[in-house]
C-alpha positions, 0 to 999 in steps of 0.5 A: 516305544522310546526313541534314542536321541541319534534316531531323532537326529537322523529323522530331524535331518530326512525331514530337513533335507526332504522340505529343501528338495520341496523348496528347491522344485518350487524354485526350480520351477519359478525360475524356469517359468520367469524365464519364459516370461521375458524369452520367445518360444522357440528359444529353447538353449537360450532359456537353458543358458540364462536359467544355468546362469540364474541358478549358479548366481543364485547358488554361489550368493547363497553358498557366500552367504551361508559361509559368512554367517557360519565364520561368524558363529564360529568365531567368539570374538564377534 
């Protein structure tokens, strides 16, 4: 049985996206346990904010990131 190239494409990019999901859990949870190292129990919507404060900074380094590098793989002069 042969497989068409767009299939293959299609299932690279499930595969992909289904190992960010993994990864992003694992993060989401080390995070979230890293936090309730340093916060008391019972701190509850203060953990809450400090982990939503994390994971924007974290999110919008990364998203920065990743911009930068495509501008400079689109960009034939670098």
């Amino acid at each position: 049985m042969e497989v068409k190239p767009t299939h293959m494409g299609t299932m690279i990019s499930l595969a992909t996206v289904a190992f960010g999901l993994i990864a992003a859990g694992a993060w989401n949870k080390f995070i979230s346990d890293l936090i309730a190292i340093f916060l008391k129990p019972g701190n509850g919507v203060i953990a809450e904010l400090a982990y939503a404060v994390i994971v924007t900074l974290l999110a919008v380094f990364v998203v920065r990131g990743l911009g930068k590098l495509a501008d400079r793989e689109s960009d034939p002069k670098t």
